[in-house]
Structure formats: C-alpha cells, structure tokens
N, C-alpha and C positions, 0 to 999 in steps of 0.2 A: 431525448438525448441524454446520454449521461458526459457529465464533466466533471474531469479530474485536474488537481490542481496540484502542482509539484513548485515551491518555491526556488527549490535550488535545485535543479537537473544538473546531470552530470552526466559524461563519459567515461564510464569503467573501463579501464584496462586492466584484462586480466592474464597474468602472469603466470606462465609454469614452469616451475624448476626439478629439477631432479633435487638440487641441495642450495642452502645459500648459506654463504660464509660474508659475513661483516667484515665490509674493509676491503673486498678483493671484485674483483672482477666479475661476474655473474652471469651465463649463459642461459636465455632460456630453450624451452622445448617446445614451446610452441606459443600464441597468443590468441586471445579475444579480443573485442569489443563489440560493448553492449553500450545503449544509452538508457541510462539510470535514473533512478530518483522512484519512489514508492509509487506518487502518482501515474506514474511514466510507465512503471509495473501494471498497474491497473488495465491504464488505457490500451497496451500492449495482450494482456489476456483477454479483455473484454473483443479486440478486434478480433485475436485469435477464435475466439465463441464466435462470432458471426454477428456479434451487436455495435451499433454505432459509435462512438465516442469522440469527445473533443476535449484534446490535451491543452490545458490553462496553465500557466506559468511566466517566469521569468527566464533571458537566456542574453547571451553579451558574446560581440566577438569572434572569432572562430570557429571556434569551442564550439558555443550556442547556436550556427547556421547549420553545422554539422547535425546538432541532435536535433535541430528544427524539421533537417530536410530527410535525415534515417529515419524518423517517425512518420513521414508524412508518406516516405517510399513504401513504408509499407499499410498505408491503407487509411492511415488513424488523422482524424482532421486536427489541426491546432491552430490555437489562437494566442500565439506566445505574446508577451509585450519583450520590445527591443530593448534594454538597457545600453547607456550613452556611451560608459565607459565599460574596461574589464573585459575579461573571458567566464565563462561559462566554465566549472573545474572540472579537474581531470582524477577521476578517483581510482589507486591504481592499488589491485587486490595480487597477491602474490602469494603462490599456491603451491606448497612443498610439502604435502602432508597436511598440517594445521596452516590456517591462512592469515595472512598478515595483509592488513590495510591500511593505505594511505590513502585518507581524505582529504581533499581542497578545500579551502574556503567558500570559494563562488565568488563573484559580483558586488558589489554596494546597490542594493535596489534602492531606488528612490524615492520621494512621497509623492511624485510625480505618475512614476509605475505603478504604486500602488490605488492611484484614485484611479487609473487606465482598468487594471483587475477588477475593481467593484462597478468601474464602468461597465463591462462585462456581464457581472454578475446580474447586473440590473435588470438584464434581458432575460434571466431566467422567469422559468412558467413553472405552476406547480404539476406539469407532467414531465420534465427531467428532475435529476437524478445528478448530484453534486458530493464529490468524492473529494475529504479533505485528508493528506496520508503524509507522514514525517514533521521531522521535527522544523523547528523558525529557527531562519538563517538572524546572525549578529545582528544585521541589520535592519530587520523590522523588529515591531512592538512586539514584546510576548503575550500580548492578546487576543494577535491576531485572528485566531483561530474565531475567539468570541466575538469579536467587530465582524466580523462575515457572518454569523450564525444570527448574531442582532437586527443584521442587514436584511438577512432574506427572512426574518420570521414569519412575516403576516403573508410569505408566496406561498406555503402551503410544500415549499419542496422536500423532496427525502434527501436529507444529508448525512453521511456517513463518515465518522472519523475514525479514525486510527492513527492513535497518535497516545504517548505514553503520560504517565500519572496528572500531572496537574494541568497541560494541556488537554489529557482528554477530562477530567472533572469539573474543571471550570467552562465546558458547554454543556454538560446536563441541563442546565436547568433553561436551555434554549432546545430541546426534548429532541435530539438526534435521531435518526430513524435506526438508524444501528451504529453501534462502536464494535470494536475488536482489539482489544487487549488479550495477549496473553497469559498463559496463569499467574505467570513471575510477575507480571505486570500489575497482575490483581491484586497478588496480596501485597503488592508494593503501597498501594491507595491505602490501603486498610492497615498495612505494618505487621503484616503475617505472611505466611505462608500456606498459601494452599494445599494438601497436600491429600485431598481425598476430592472425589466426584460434589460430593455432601456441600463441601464446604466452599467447592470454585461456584456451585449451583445458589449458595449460600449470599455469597458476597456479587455475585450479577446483579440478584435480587437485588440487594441492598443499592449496585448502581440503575438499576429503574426508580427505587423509589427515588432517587436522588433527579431522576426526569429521563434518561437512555428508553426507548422502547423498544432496543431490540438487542442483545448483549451476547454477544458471539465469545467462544473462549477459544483459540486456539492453542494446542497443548502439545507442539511437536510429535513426535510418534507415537502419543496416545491420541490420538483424533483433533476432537474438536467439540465442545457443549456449547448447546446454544439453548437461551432462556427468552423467551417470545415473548411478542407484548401480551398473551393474557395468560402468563405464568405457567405456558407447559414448558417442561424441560427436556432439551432431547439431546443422546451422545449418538455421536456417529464417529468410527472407528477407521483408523488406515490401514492401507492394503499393503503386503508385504512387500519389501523393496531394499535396495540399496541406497540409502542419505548420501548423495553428490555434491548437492547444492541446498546451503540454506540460503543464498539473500533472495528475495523476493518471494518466497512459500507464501511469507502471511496476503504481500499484495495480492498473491494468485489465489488465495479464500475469498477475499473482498470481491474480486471479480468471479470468481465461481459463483459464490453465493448469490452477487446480483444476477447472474445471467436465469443460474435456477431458478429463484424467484419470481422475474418477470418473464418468464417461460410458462412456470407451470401454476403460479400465484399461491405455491406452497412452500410452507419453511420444512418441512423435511425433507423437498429435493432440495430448496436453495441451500440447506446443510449438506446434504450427500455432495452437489454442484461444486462447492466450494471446498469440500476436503478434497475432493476429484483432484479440481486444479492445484489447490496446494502441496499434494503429494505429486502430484506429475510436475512440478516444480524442482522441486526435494531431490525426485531420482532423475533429474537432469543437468545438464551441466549448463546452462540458461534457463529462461523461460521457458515455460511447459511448449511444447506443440500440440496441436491437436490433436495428432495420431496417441498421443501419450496420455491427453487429458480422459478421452476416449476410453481408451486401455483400463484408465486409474477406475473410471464409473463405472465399467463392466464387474469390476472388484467388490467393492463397495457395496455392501446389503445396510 
C-alpha cells in the first residue's frame, strides 16, 4: 500500500475572472473545486494510475467531511483523524491571467491527533510505501517530518519527501528512499544557484552523501534529472504543450515516478512515468487524467 500524508488538506476554490478590480464587485466566469493539499495530489494520481493508496491526514468540520468524502468518491481509501474543533480551510486561487491565492490557515491539530497519526503509522510493513509532501501547519512541531522518519526507521519502509530546504535536510540523515526538490530548491540548501545540468547533478550528489538515496530534480519545462542510488544520472525531457496549470505538476512526478517504478522496477521508466504525469498535470487545468497522462508517455523518448 502506499500512504500519503497531507497535514493540512484543503478545498481549492478556483476562481475565474475576465478582470478584477479591488474594491468593487467581481464576477466570475466560471468555477472549480478541487480537494487539495500535496499529499492529496499524490493519492489522487496514484488512484488515477490504477495503484492503491491510503490518504493520512488531519480534517475538522465541514470543510473536512467534504474532502473526506470527495476523495473517498472517487476510489482512494482514507484514514483521516477527526479533529475536535475548527474547519478544514478553504484555499481560494483566482485566475485572471496571473493567479492570485488565498490560503487558510486550517485547524489546531492536537497532541492527541497527532499520537492517533503515529498510531497509524505503526502499522506500517516494510512493503508499503509512505509519502511525506508540503510544508508543517502552525501548529505542530517543526520536526515533524524527522519524528515520523525516526519512528519508522528500523520498518525497512520507502519514504518519500518532498518538502523544501530544511525540512527536506534535516531527514537525510534518516536515508529517505527518494526526495524531490526542485532546482530553486536545490540551490536554495547550498546558497547557489543552479544553473547548468552539471551542477543540479552536482549538488543531488552532495544530498546523498548527506544520506537521500534517491534525488529527483524537477526543473519545470526543462524535464526533470534524477541521480539513483548508485550514482547514475539521468535527464528526461518534456513534451511539447501548453503550461495551464502549475499547482500540483510536482505531486503528479511523485506519483508518476512511483507508479513506474513499482511497475517496471526501473528508474528510467519511473523518470519517464513521473515527467508523463507531471507534464499532463501542467497542460491541464486540474489533475492530470489518464487519457492525458497516456498521451504525455507516448511523447516522451
């Protein structure tokens, strides 16, 4: 089983305007809703692939029955914890050209909630597959990430993060089966910039030696490099398209990547897999579908 864990889920509402003018009344042209949060991304393309998954998380309220019961309509198992108080937020992107977002806060998780998640966690076996993605809401520890990492060491499981600078460095050295930072991301660790193949290839390295064994780069419409655990390096390129949508591309590489992976037990499909999705992401205006993810891997040499 893979499990993904999304601390703070949310409901996107996305907005589209012809124009907006501050201060005045506002019309839109049409609307979405999507139920959001990285991990949510995941478990959402992973179903799309035809692989099992279970959404982990926190949800309150509302808000939170709502995104409990959209995700669960379509296919994906979850094992949210209830929180007492609160709603589950409401993150509401508004689309005139360039896009403007309002994020919520979320819930107050509890230390109650959170000993219910590791209760969870507990259960895992070293044949699933544990997907840690976005940042830590106010209100837990900024550890978290490494308290769960510490937790399951001795299971033997493949954990995956994605999650930006000091959050993702400070679980290396709990030896992650794959991270995915982007290039910005990279040279952000290191206080550079990357700006050549040479040198995003360069600085992976350096996050293995630090313990990652498996360093995914994703590099918006230049592909994607990924640096394996025994130091081969491989770019795989994206296919021509129109950019629609960026929020969720990167989630839709994570779950590409795994699905190739444990398909063909290769890192050059699970790269080819995971650009697929994250470009059939890209040129959508949601999450990829299949018919599209499909499309994107016929492209892709």
């Amino acid at each position: 089983m893979i499990y993904t864990v999304t601390f703070n889920p949310a409901i996107d509402y996305v907005v589209f305007l012809d124009s907006l003018k501050c201060g005045e009344v506002n019309r839109s042209t049409r609307e979405s809703i999507f139920y959001g949060g990285k991990g949510i991304n995941v478990s959402v393309i992973l179903n799309t692939l035809g692989l099992e998954t279970t959404a982990l998380g926190f949800v309150a309220g509302f808000t939170g029955k709502a995104i409990e019961e959209g995700i669960a309509a379509q296919g994906i198992h979850t094992r949210f914890i209830h929180l007492p108080e609160g709603n589950s937020r409401i993150n509401v992107k508004v689309k005139h050209g360039d896009e403007t977002e309002i994020n919520g806060q979320g819930p107050v998780i509890t230390k109650e909630a959170v000993e219910q998640l590791f209760s969870i966690l507990s259960t895992l076996t070293k044949k699933d597959i544990l997907v840690l993605a976005g940042s830590i809401p106010n209100t837990l520890p900024e550890d978290i990430y490494e308290k769960i990492l510490a937790f399951l060491q001795e299971k033997g499981i493949h954990i995956v993060v994605d999650a930006t600078k000091d959050l993702l460095l400070n679980v290396l050295k709990y030896h992650p089966f794959l991270i995915k930072p982007n290039n910005h991301e990279l040279g952000e660790m290191f206080g550079t910039v990357c700006k050549t193949d040479e040198e995003i290839i360069c600085h992976a390295r350096k996050l293995q030696e630090m313990g990652a064994i498996n360093v995914l780069v994703s590099m918006a419409g230049d592909g994607a490099i990924l640096v394996t655990e025994d130091g081969t390096s491989l770019k795989m390129g994206t296919p021509d398209g129109k950019v629609i949508n960026s929020v969720g591309a990167g989630d839709s590489m994570v779950a590409g990547f795994l699905a190739g992976y444990l398909r063909f037990g290769s890192y050059e499909e699970a790269l080819r897999s995971g650009t697929a999705a994250g470009s059939a992401t890209a040129f959508s205006e949601g999450l990829a579908s299949l018919e599209m993810y499909e499309k994107m891997l016929k492209k892709i040499n």
